[in-house]
N, C-alpha and C positions, 0 to 999 in steps of 0.2 A: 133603275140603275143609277148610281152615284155618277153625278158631272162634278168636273174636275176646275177650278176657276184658280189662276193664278195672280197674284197681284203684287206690283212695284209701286210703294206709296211711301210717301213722304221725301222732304226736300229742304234746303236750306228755311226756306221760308213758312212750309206747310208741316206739322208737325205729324209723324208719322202715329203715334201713339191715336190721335184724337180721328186718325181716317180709319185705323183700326177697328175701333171703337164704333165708328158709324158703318162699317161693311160688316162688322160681327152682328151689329145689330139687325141691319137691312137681312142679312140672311136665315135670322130667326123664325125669316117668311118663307124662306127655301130650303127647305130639309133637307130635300137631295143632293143640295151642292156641297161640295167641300174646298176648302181656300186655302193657297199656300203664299206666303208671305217671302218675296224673293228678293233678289238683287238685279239691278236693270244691264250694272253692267256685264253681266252674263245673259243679256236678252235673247242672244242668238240660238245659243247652248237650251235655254229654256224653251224656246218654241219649238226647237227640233222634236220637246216631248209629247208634243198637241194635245193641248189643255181645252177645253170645249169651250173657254172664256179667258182673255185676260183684260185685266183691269191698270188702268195705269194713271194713277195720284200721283204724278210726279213732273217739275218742270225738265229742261235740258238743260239749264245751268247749274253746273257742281259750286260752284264759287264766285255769286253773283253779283260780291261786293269786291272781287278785287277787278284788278287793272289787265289782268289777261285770263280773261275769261276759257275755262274749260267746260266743255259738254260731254252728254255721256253718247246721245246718240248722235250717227254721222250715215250717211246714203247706205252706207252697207246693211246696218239695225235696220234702215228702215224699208229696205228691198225687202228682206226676211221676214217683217210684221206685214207687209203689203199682201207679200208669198200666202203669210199663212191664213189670211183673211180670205183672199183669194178662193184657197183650198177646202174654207168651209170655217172657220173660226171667227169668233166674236171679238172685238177691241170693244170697249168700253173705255172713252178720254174723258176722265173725269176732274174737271175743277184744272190742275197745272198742267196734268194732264194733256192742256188744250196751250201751254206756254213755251214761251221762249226756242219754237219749233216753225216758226214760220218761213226758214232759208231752207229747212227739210224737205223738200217737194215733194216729194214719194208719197211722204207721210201727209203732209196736209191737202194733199189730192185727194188719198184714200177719205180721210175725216170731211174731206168736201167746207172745210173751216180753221180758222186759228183762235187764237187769243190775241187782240188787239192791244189793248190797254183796260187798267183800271186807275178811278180816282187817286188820292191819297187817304182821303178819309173816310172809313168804313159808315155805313148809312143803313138805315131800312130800305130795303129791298124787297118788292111785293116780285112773289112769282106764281104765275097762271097758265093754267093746263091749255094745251090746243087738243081736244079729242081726234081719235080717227086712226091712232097709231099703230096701235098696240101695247105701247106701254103704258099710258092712261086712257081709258074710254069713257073715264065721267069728267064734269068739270071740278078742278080743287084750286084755291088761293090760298097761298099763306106768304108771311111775311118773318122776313129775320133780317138780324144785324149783318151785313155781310159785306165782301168785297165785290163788290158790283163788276163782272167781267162785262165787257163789249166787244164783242168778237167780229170776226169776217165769216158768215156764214153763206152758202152757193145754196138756199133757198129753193130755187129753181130744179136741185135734183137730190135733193133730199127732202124728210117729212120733219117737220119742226112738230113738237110735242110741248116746248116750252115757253114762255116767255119771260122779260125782267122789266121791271118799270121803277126807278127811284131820284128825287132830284134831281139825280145827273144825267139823267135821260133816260133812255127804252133800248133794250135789245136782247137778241135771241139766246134763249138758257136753254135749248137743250132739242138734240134731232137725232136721226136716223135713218138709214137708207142701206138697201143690202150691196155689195162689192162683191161681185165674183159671186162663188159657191157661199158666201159669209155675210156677214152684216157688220155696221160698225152704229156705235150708239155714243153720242158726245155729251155732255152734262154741267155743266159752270156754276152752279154751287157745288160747296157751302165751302168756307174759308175757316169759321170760329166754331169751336167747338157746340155751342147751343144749337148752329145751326145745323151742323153735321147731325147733329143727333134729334132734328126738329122729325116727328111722325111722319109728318107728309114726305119729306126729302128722304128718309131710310125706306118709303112706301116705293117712291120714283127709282130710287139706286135699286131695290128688290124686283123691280118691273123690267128695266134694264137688262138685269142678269139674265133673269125667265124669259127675255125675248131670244135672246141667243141660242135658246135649247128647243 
């Protein structure tokens, strides 16, 4: 049977075409699934259709250069994505995904993590598998040009699957732990398009999906 995966990708900063591109490709490993390409700000609207996955490339700031800042999601979004994980649904917080959402509680309870900061200048980034998950159960390394997230990860009740290491220090790229009847899976690459579309990262985003089903 065909699963249904939904997805809100792209943002002032993260270009929507180039996440495209890496989730078309990631599911050239998942046949079964099929992907709809949506609008965040009808988040609520969309989950009421219970998609067996949704995916979310996207930060919370609509307009994050000006002086009054507007967001899309606010407690109510994120009661309804809690709801629907809750009830047996997969979230998938990929790359901004994991941004500009740290005042959201609902929502950064359920992900069990935020996005803290990144440098200013984009670096090689090595990132290394943790086995035992489910999503990877071999060891893999690779390395890309990226924006090095540093997040707040609750370690202690989740499984970390990933990690990051680059001049600017070390920290966790990527977990999962089930919520309710649901799971959520969090992910912090890849920001440039090379790396979006680097083999091992379209392998990880493919693994992600397939845990959910």
């Amino acid at each position: 049977m065909s699963k249904r995966v939904i997805a809100f990708v792209g943002d002032f900063y993260h270009k929507k075409e180039w996440a495209v591109a890496s989730l078309n490709k990631a599911l050239e490993s998942v046949p079964e699934v099929s992907v709809e390409y949506l609008s965040a700000e009808n988040m609520i609207e969309h989950l009421r259709s219970n998609p067996d996955s949704v995916i979310l490339f996207k930060e919370n700031r609509l307009n994050p250069q000006d002086d009054e800042i507007k967001t899309w999601m606010d407690d109510e979004v994120a009661s309804a994505i809690s709801k629907y994980v809750k009830e047996g649904g997969c979230w998938i917080a990929w790359h901004s995904g994991l941004a500009s959402y740290e005042n959201i509680t609902e929502y950064t309870s359920m992900l069990k993590g935020y996005f803290e900061h990144h440098p200013d200048k984009h670096q090689v980034v090595t990132y290394v598998s943790e086995p035992g998950t489910g999503i990877i159960d071999h060891h893999v390394q690779f390395e890309i040009l990226d924006e090095h997230y540093f997040v707040y990860c609750d370690e202690d009740n989740t499984k970390v699957f990933l990690k990051s290491k680059s001049v600017d220090g070390s920290s966790i790229a990527g977990w999962t732990h089930e919520y309710g009847n649901g799971r959520v899976v969090c992910l912090t690459p890849a920001h440039l398009e090379a790396g979006l579309l680097h083999p091992i990262f379209t392998e990880l985003l493919a693994n992600s999906i397939k845990i959910g089903h």
